[in-house]
C-alpha positions, 0 to 999 in steps of 0.5 A: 844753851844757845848752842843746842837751841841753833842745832834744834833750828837748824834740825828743824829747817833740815826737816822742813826742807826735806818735808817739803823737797819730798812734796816737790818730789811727789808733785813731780811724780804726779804729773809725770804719771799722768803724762804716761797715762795720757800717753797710755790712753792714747796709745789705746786710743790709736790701737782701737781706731786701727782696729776699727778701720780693719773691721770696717774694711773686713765687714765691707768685704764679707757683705760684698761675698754675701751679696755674690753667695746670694747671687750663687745661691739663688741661680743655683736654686734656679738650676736646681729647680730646673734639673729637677724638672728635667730629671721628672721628666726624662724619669717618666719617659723609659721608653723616649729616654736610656737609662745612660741619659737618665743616670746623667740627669740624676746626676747633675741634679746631685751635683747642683745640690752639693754645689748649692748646699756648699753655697748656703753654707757658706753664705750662712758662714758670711752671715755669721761672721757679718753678725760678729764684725756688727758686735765687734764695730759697735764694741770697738766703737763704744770703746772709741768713743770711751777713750777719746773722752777719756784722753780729752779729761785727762788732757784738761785734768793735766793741763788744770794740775800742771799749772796748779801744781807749778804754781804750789811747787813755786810758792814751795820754793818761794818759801823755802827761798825766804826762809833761807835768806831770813836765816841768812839775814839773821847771820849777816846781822851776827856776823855784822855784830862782830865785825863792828865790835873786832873793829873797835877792839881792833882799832878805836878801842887799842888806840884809846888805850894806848892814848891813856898810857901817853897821858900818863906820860904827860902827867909826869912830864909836865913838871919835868919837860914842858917841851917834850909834855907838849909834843906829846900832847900833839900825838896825842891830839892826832890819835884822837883825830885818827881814833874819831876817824875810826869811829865815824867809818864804823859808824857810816858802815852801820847806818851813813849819817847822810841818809838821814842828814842829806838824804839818798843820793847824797849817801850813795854819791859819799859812799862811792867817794869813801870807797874809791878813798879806800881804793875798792872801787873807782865808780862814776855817779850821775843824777838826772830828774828832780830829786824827792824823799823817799821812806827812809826803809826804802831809801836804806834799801836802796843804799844797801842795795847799791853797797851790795852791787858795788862790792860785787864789782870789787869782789866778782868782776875783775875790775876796779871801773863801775858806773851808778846812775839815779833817775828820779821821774814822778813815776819812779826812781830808777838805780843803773850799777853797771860795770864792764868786767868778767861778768857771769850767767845769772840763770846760773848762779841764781840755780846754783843758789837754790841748789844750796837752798834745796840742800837738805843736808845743809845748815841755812846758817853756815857759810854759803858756797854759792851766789848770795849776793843776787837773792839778797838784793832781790829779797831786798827789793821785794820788801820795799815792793821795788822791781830788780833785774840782774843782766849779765853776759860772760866776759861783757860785765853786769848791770843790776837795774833797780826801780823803785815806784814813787808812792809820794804825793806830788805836792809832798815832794821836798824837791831838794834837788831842784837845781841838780845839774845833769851829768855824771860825777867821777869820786877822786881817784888816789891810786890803782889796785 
């Protein structure tokens, strides 16, 4: 039943992941239409204002010709008026006048009608084509006009849904992030279940056995063997010790007692000493300001979030050398993990986990192949309304900075360390890895 339930979430997160990918997709699109369509226009834009300059030009060209045709015509007139008046009176004078030289008149009246026809035909062809380029400029300048509107609309359009659809394809993203972290939150609290029980199976929970089988053993050497029942009480004595050792690191692995018993920093500064006793890492620690409380939903944020950073450091750094700094000040508390190893690019690994995210195809429950690491301390931070940065350069190590503001009155503070001294403490170091 449970199984055919997780397969029935993890098809649902599959669609939902491609519902909203598609939408990413169309978004996208979107914009990019509207930016060939910008384009587009303004292409046109250009097309129809080329265009209108060479019909402006045109248009001053053909009114400059009018105004020579008109010059033309009108001296063509003049000298047509007074071949006329020329061939009127050679025509009535036979007698003063040959008929070669009337012939001649005659025709050069001829030829300057023809000239003067030539020249009005012309000048009427000038005209036309004048008409035509003043309809055609003024089109041209409509459509001008229309495209520069159009071109400035689009722009504001684009500019306008550029930043709204940016802003939706992030919430998307922001969603789809939360989703994928809660359904690994919800495998991390599974997967944390069974370490703990495969941890007291595996360790208490043999050993308690194997003590009640030295029990029994004493029961029957008692009578037997005083000497050899009480060296066997001895063990039995020591597995205990051992047995309740166990318990007590299962126990500070689910929640440290020091949290709620010294507080914050007292919690981190045993973490760090229990980690280096385990040879995981060897961190320095250090506290300056005055020390106050912090909700204990922050504070076990905190500690995770600095048990999160550390094991980076042992997993992912190449080194076994970190530092963990605390700053309390009125404004807030201030957390410094830092450490001088391999490093890597966090834009990187902060792409390659959105990646896996946005992988339709993949159960958020399955093991992640990238970079978890960094969107869980994050999502952690983001809960308790606190502020990480994650700065890291190839080859020159890592620091993860996490401030926490301080929303606890003034005159509520407990002041528990008010006489910290200043400085950094370095947790025991037993051995090298």
């Amino acid at each position: 039943m449970n199984k055919k339930k997780d397969k029935g979430s993890g098809q649902q997160a599959d669609v939902g992941g491609m519902r909203q990918g598609s939408l990413r997709h169309i978004l996208n699109n979107t914009i990019e239409g509207i930016e060939t369509s910008k384009a587009q226009i303004f292409e046109i834009y250009e097309a129809v204002n080329s265009e209108l300059d060479e019909a402006r030009k045109r248009l001053s060209e053909v009114r400059a010709e009018i105004q020579i045709t008109i010059a033309d015509v009108d001296r063509l007139s003049s000298e047509e008026q007074k071949e006329k008046q020329n061939l009127v009176k050679v025509s009535g004078n036979f007698t003063t006048y040959s008929e070669a030289e009337i012939r001649a008149c005659y025709e050069q009246v001829t030829n300057v009608q023809i000239a003067l026809g030539y020249a009005r035909e012309h000048e009427n062809k000038l005209r036309e084509e004048r008409d035509k380029l003043e309809r055609r400029l003024r089109g041209l300048n409509r459509m001008l006009q229309q495209a520069e509107h159009l071109a400035l609309a689009v722009g504001s359009v684009l500019s306008y849904l550029s930043t709204q659809l940016t802003g939706v394809v992030w919430k998307i993203e922001t969603v789809q992030q939360k989703q994928f972290v809660g359904a690994r939150i919800i495998k991390a609290q599974e997967d944390e279940r069974y370490r703990i029980s495969r941890d007291l199976h595996d360790g208490p929970a043999q050993d308690m056995a194997h003590l009640m089988l030295q029990t029994s053993v004493i029961e029957k050497l008692i009578d037997l063997d005083p000497a050899e029942a009480k060296k066997t009480a001895v063990e039995i004595r020591h597995g205990i010790g051992d047995c309740l050792r166990d318990v007590r690191q299962v126990i500070f692995d689910m929640r440290p007692m020091a949290l709620d018993d010294l507080g914050l920093t007292a919690a981190i500064q045993q973490l760090i000493s229990k980690m280096a006793a385990r040879e995981i890492v060897y961190a320095t620690f250090g506290v300056d300001g005055r020390e106050y409380d912090v909700p204990k939903h922050v504070g076990i944020a905190i500690f995770r979030i600095v048990q999160e950073a550390l094991n980076n450091i042992a997993a992912h750094s190449g080194t076994d050398q970190a530092s963990v700094r605390m700053l309390y000040t009125e404004q807030a508390l201030s957390v410094l993990i830092e450490d001088f190893g391999n490093g890597f690019d966090p834009d990187a690994q902060e792409e390659k986990a959105k990646a896996e995210i946005e992988a339709e195809e993949r159960d958020p429950l399955e093991e992640p192949r990238g970079h978890f690491g960094m969107l869980g301390m994050k999502e952690r931070a983001r809960i308790i309304g606190a502020e990480i940065l994650i700065k890291s350069v190839p080859g020159k190590g890592t620091r993860v900075h996490l401030r926490v503001p301080n929303r606890t009155p003034r005159d509520e503070g407990s002041g528990r360390a008010a006489g910290r001294k200043k400085g950094a403490k370095t947790a025991p170091r037993k051995g090298r890895r």
